[in-house]
C-alpha positions in Angstrom: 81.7 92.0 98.8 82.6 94.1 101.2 86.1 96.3 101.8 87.5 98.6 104.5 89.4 101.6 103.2 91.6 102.5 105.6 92.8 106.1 104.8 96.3 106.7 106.2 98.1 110.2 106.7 101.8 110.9 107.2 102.5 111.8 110.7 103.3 115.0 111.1 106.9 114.7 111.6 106.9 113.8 108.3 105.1 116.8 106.6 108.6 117.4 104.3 107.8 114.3 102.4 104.0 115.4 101.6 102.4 117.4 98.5 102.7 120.3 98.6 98.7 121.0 99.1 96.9 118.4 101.1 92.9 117.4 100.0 90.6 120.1 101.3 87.5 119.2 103.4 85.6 119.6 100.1 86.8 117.4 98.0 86.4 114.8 101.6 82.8 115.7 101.3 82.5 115.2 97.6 84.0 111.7 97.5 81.8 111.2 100.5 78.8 112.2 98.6 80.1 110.1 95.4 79.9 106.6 97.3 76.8 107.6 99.1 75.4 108.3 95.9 76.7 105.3 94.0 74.8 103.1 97.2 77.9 101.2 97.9 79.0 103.2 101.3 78.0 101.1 104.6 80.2 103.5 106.7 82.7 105.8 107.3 84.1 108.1 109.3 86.9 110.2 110.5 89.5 108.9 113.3 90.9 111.3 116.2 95.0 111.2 116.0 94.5 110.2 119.4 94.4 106.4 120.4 95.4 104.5 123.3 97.0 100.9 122.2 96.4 97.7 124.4 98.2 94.5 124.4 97.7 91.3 126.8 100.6 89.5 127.5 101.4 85.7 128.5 100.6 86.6 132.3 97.5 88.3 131.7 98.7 91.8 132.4 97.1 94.6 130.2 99.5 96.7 128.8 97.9 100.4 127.7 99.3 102.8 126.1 98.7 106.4 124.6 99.0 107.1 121.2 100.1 104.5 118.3 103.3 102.2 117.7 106.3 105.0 118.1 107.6 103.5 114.9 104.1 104.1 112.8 105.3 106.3 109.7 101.6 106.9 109.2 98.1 107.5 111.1 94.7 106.0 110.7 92.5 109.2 109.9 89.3 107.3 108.7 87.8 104.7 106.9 85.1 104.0 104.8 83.2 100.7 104.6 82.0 100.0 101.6 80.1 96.9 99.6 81.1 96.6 95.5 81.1 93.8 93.4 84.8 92.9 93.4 88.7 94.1 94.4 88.9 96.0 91.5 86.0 98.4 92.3 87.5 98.7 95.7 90.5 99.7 94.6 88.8 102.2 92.1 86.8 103.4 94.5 90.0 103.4 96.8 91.8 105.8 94.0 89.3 108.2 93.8 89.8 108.9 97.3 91.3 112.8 98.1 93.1 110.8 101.1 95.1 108.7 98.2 96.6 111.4 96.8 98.1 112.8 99.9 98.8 109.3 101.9 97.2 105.7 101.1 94.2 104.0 100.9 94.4 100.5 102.4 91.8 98.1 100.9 91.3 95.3 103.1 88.3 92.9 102.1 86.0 92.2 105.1 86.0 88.7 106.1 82.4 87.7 107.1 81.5 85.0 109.7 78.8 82.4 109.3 76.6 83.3 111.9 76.1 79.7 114.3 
């Protein structure tokens, strides 16, 4: 089955309330390497802070904005992709994750449409 990890950073305003060391780049690399290794990564990639937000409301007028919800506590830095037997070797997978330790993993399971 397949999961998105969605790893999610503090925003910066909120650097107080982090560890006191954030993951290096090395360990990144090294729990990239483990789910490459293991065969179960499809994907993955780091996210810009950046984003621009769209909505469509009732009268069809696109809304665009920069940057995410003012009220988001926390910012999308990456994901991985990743196809394991079950929930509970996403969420392992989703715990060995350097981004856990200093934010949160979200483990969303990927819902798959029959193709017509």
């Amino acid at each position: 089955m397949k999961y998105l990890l969605l790893l999610n950073t503090p925003s910066p305003d909120l650097t107080d309330e982090l560890p006191a060391e954030a993951p290096t780049e090395e360990e990144f690399w090294a729990f990239d390497k483990a789910v490459t290794d293991a065969g179960v990564k499809l994907d993955g990639n780091a996210l810009d802070e950046n984003a621009t937000t769209v909505r469509v409301r009732v009268n069809g007028e696109r809304v665009v904005t920069d940057g995410p919800f003012a009220e988001t506590r926390e910012i999308v830095g990456g994901y991985y992709l990743i196809d394991v037997p079950d929930l509970d070797a996403a969420l392992d997978w989703a715990a060995r994750c350097p981004g856990a330790r200093y934010g949160t993993v979200e483990v969303r399971p990927i819902w798959e449409f029959p193709q017509p």
